[in-house]
C-alpha positions in Angstrom: 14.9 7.5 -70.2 18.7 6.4 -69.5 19.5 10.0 -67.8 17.4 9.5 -64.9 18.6 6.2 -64.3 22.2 7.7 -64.4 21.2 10.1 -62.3 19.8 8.0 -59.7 23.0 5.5 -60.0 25.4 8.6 -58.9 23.1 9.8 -56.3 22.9 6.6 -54.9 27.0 6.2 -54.9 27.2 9.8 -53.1 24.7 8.5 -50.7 26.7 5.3 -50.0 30.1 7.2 -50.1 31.8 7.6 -46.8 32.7 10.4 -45.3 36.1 10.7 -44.2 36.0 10.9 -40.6 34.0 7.6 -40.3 36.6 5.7 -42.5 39.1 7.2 -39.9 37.1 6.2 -36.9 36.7 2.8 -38.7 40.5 2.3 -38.7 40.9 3.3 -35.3 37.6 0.6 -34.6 39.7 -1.6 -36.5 42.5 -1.4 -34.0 40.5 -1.6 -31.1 38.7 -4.7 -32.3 43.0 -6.2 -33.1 44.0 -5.7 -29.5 41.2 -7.3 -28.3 41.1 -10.5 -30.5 45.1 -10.7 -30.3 45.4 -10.0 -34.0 48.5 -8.7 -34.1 48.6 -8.7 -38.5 45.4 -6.4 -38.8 46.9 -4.1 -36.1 50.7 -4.4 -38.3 48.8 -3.6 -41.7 46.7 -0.5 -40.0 49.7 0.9 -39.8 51.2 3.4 -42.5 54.6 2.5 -43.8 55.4 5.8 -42.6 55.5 5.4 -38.9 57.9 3.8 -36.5 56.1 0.5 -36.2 56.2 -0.6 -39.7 59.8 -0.1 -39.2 59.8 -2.4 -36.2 57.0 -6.1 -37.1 58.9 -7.7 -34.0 56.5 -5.8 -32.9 53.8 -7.6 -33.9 54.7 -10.2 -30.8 53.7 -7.7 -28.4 50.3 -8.1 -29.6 47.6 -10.4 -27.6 44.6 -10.4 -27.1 42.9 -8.0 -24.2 39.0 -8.8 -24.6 38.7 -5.4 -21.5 40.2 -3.0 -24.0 37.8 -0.5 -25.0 38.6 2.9 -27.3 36.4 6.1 -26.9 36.6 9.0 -29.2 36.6 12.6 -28.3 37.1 14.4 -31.7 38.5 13.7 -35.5 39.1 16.4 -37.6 40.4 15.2 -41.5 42.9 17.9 -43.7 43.2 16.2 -46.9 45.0 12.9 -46.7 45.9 14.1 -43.1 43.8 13.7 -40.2 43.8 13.2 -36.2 42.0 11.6 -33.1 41.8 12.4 -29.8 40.6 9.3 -28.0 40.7 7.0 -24.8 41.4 3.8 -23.9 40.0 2.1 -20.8 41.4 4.5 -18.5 44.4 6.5 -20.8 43.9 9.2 -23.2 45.4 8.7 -27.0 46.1 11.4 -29.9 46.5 10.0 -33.0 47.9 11.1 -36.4 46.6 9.2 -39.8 47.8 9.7 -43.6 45.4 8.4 -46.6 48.4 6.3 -48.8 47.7 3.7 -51.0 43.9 4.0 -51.0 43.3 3.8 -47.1 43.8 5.7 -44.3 46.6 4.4 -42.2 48.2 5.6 -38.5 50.9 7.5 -39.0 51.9 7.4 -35.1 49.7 7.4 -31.4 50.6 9.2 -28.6 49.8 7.8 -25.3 48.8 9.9 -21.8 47.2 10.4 -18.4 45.5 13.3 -19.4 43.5 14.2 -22.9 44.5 16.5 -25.1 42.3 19.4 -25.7 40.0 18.6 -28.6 40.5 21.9 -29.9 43.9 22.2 -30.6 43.6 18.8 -31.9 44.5 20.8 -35.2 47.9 21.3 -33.9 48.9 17.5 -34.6 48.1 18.2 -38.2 49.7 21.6 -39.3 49.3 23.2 -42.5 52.4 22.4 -45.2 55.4 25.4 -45.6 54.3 28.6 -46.1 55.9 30.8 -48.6 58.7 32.0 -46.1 59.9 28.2 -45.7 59.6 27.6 -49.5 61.7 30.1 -50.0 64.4 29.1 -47.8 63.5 31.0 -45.0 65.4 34.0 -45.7 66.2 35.4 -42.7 68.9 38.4 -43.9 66.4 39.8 -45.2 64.1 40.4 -41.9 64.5 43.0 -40.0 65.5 42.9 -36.6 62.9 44.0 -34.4 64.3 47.6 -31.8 64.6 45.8 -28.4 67.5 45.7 -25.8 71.1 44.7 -26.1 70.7 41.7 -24.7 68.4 40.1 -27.5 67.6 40.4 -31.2 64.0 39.2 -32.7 63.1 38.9 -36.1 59.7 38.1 -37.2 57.5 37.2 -40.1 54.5 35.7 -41.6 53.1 34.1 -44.2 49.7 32.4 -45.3 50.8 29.4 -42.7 52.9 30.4 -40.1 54.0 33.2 -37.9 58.0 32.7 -38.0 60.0 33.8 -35.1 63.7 34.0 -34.8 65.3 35.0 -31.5 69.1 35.4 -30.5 70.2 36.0 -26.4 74.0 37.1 -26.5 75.7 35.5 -23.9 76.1 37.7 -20.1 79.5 39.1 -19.8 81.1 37.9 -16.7 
């Protein structure tokens, strides 16, 4: 009789378990809700230790509160502990980068703009780790240079994550 009980009781935690995108989208509600209350420590702590603004709490005086701010979300797309936003605010358009550390996702930076960013090449702000090229030390005397003119030399080469390319322009004779 205990197994079906045990059964339920994980069912019911998968159930209540949040997916990842919402608990990002919750932090970035979390920030929203900071800036308009004027709570400049939640919008500190959101913060990973990371980023540029953990580096800089005087920056916490720049916070105050702006009851008219309003965030919209376009996309968020979550890599492991690595995930991004494309968003709004009022009338500016925000990409930003999280990181899951210390049990919580946290914002790694925001980038600020006039116009949005595509949602699909939102996966551009969160690129795959070094391929087996870079891990190796990117060896580049051993690529081959590719037949072209006098003018340039390209090498190229790929691995599982990236497409390397390595070009050199010798200088014009006068």
């Amino acid at each position: 009789m205990r197994f079906p009980i045990l059964i339920l009781a994980i069912a019911s935690a998968v159930c209540r378990a949040q997916p990842p995108e919402d608990a990002v989208l919750s932090v970035y509600r979390q920030m929203e809700r900071a800036e308009q209350t004027g709570d400049a420590e939640t919008w500190f702590r959101l913060w990973s230790a990371r980023s540029d603004t953990a580096a800089h709490p005087e920056m916490k005086s720049m916070v105050h509160a702006r009851p008219s701010v309003h965030y919209g979300v376009s996309k968020v797309i979550v890599d492991g502990d690595r995930a991004a936003l494309a968003g709004s605010m009022n009338e500016a358009f925000v990409s930003v980068r999280f990181v899951y550390e210390t049990g919580s996702w946290k914002i790694l930076d925001a980038q600020w703009s006039n116009t949005a960013i595509d949602p699909a090449s939102l996966y551009a702000l969160i690129p795959p780790g070094d391929g087996a090229f870079a891990r190796a030390g990117s060896p580049w005397d051993r690529v081959e240079a590719a037949q072209g003119t006098k003018k340039w030399k390209l090498r190229a080469v790929s691995d599982e994550s990236y497409l390397y390319l390595r070009m050199r322009i010798y200088p014009r004779r006068l």
